[in-house]
Backbone as JSON, one array per atom type, in Angstrom:
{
  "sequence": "XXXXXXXXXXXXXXXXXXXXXXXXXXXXXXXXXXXXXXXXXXXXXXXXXXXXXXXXXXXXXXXXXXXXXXXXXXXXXXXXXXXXXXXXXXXXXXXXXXXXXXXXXX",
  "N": [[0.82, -1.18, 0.0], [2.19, 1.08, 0.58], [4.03, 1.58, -1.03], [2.35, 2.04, -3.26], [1.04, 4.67, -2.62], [3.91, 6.06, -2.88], [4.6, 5.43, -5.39], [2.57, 7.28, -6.54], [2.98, 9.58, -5.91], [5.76, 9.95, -6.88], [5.38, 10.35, -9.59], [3.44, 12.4, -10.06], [4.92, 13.94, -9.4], [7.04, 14.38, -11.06], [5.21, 14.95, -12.86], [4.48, 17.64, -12.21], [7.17, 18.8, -12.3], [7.73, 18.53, -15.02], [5.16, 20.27, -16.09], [6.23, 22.88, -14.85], [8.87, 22.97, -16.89], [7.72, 22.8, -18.95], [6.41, 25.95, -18.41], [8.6, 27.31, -18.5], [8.86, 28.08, -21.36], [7.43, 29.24, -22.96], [7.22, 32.38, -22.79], [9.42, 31.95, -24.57], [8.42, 31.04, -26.84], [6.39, 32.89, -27.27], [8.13, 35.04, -27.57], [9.39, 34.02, -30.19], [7.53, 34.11, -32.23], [6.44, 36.25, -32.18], [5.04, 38.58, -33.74], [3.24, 37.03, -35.37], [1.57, 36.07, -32.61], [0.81, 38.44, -32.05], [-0.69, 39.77, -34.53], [-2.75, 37.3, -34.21], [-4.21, 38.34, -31.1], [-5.05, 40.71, -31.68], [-7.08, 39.92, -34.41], [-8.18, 38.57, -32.1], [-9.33, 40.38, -30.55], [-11.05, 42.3, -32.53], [-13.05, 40.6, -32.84], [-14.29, 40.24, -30.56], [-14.75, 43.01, -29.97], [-16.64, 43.15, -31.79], [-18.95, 41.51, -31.11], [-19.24, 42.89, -29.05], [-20.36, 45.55, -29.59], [-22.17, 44.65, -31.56], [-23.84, 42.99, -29.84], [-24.76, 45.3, -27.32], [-25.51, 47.49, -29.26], [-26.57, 47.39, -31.53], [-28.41, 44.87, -31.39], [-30.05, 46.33, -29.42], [-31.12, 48.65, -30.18], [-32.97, 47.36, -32.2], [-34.7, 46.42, -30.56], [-38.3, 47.08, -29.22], [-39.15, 49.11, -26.67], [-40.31, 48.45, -23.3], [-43.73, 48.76, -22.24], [-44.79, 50.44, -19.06], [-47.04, 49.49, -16.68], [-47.17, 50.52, -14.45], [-48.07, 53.35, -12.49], [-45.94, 55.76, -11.11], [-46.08, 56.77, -7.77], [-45.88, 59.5, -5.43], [-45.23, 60.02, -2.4], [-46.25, 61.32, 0.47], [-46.06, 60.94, 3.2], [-43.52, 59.56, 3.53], [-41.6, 61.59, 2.29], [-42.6, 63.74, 4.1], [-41.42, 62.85, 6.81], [-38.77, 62.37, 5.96], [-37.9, 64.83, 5.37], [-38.68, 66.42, 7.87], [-36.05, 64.87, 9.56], [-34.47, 65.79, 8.01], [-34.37, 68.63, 8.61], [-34.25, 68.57, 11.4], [-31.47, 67.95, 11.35], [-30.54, 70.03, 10.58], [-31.1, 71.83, 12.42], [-29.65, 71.02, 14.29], [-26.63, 71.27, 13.84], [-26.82, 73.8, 13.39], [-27.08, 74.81, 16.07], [-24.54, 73.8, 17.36], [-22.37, 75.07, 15.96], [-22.01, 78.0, 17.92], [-21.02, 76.82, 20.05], [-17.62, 77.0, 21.87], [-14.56, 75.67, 21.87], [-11.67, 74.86, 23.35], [-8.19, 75.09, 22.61], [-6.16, 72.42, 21.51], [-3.63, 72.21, 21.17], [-2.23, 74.32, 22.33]],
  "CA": [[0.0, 0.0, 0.0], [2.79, 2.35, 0.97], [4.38, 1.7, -2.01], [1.6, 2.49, -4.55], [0.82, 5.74, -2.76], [5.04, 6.54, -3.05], [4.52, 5.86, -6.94], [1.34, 7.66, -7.36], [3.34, 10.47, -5.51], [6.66, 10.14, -7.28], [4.05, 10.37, -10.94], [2.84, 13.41, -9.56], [6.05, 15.37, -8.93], [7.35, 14.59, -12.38], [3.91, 15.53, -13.87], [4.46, 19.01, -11.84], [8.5, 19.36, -13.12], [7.33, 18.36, -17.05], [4.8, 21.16, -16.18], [6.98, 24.08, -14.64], [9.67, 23.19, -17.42], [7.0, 23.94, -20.28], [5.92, 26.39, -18.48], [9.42, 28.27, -18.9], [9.26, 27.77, -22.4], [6.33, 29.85, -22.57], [7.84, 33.28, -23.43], [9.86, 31.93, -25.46], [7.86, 30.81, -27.92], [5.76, 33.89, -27.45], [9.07, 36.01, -28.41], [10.05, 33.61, -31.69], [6.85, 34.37, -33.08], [5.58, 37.54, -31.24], [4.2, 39.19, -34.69], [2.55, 35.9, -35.56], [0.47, 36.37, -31.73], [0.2, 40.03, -32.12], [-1.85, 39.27, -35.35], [-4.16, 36.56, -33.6], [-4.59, 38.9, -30.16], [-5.51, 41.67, -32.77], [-8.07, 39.16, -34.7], [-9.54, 38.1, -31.03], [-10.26, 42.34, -30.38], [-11.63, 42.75, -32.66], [-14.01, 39.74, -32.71], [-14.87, 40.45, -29.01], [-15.16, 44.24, -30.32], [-17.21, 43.44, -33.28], [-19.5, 41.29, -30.48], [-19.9, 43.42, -27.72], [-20.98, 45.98, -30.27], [-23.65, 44.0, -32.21], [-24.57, 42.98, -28.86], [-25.56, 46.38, -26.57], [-25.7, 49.11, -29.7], [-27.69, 46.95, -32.25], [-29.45, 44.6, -30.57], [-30.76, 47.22, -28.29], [-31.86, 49.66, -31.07], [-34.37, 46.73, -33.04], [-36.08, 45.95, -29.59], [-38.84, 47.52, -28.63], [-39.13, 49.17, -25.16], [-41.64, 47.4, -22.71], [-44.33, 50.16, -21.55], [-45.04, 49.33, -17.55], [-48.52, 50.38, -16.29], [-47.56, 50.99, -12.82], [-47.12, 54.71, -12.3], [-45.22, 56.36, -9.48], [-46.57, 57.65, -6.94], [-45.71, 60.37, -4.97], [-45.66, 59.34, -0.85], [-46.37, 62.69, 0.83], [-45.72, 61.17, 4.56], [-42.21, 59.38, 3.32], [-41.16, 63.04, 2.28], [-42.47, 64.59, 5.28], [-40.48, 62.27, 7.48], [-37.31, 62.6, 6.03], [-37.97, 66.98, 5.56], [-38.28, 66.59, 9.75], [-35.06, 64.41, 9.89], [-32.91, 67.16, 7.54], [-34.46, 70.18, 9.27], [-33.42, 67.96, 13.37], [-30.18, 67.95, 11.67], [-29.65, 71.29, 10.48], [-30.57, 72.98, 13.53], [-28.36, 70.89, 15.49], [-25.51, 71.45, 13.25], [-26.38, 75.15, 13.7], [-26.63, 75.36, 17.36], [-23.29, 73.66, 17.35], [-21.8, 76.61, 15.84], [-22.22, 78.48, 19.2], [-19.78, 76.04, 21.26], [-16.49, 77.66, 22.22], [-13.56, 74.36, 22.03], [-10.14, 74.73, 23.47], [-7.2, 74.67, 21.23], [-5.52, 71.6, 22.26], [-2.12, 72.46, 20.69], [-1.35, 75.52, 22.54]],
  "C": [[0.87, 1.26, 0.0], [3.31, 2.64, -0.54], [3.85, 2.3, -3.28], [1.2, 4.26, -4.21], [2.51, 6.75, -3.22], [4.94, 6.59, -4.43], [3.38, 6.83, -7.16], [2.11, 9.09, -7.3], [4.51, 11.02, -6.59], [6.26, 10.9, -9.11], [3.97, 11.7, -10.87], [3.51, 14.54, -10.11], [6.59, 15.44, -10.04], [6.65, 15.0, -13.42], [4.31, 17.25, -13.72], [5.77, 19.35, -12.51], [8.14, 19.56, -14.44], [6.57, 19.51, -16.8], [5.17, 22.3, -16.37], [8.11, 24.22, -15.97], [9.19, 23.46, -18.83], [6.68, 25.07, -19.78], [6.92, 27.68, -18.83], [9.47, 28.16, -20.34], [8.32, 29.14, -23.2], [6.62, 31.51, -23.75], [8.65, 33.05, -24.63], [9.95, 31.61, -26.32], [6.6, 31.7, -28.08], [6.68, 34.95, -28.65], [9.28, 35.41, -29.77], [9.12, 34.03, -32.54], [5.55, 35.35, -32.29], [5.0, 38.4, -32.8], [2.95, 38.47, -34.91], [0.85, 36.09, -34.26], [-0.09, 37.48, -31.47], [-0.89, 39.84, -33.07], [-2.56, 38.8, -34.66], [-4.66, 37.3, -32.22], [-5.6, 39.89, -31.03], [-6.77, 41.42, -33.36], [-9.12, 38.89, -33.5], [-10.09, 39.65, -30.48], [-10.74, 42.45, -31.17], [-12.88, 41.99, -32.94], [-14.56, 40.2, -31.53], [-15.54, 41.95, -29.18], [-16.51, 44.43, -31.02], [-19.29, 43.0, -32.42], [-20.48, 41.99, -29.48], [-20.19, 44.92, -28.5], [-22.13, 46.0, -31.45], [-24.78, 43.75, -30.6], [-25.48, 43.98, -27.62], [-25.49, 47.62, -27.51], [-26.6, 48.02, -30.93], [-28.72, 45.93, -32.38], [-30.87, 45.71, -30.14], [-31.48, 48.08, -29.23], [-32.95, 48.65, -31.87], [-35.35, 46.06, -31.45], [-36.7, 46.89, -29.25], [-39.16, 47.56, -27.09], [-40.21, 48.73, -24.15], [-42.06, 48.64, -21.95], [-44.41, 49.18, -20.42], [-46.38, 50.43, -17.58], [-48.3, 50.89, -15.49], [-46.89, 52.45, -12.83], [-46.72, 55.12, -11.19], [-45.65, 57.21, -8.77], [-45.91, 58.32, -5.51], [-46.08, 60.28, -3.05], [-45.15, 60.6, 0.13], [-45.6, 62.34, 2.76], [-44.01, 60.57, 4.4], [-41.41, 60.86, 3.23], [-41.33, 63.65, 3.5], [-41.21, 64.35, 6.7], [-38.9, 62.4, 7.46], [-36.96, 64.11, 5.79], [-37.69, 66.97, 6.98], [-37.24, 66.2, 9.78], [-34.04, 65.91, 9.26], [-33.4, 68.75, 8.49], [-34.05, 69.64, 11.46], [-32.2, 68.26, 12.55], [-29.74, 69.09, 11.14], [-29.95, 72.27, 11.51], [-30.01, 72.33, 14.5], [-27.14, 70.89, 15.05], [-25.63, 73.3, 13.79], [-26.25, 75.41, 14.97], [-25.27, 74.94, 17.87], [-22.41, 74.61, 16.83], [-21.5, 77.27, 16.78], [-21.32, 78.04, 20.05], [-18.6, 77.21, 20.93], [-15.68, 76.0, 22.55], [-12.12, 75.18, 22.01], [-9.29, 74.37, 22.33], [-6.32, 73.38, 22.0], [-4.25, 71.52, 22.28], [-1.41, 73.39, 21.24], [-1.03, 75.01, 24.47]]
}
């Protein structure tokens, strides 16, 4: 038993080296043919471009807009409630004005 988990392990770690040692390779088969991927980056903008501009500018202009029935109404005691809250807090901002505070620096 010990043994099969030591191979499954040993498998493993040479899977992860073969990995890391393509993974340096990486760049440098970016740089041999860096025009080559400039082209195809280039090709995928402007596919993604060509997309996400069919998709929210002409789409959006052949649909028609969905009327709603429900109209908005106007909630006279919500307003009043929060008019009392801003007028509590601007006259206790103003009678704060009035204090006299020590300089603490001198």
């Amino acid at each position: 038993m010990i043994k099969i988990i030591k191979n499954i392990i040993s498998r493993f770690v040479k899977l992860l080296d073969a990995l890391i040692n393509n993974a340096k390779k990486i760049p440098w088969i970016l740089g041999r043919y860096a025009f080559l991927f400039i082209l195809i980056f280039i090709l995928l903008d402007l596919l993604f471009g060509g997309f996400l501009f069919y998709r929210y500018l002409f789409l959006v202009k052949n649909k028609e807009p969905q009327i709603t029935s429900i109209q908005a109404k106007f909630k006279e005691e919500t307003y009043q409630s929060v008019l009392s809250s801003w007028q509590a807090r601007e006259e206790s901002f103003n009678n704060s004005s009035g204090l006299n505070y020590q300089n603490p620096f001198k």
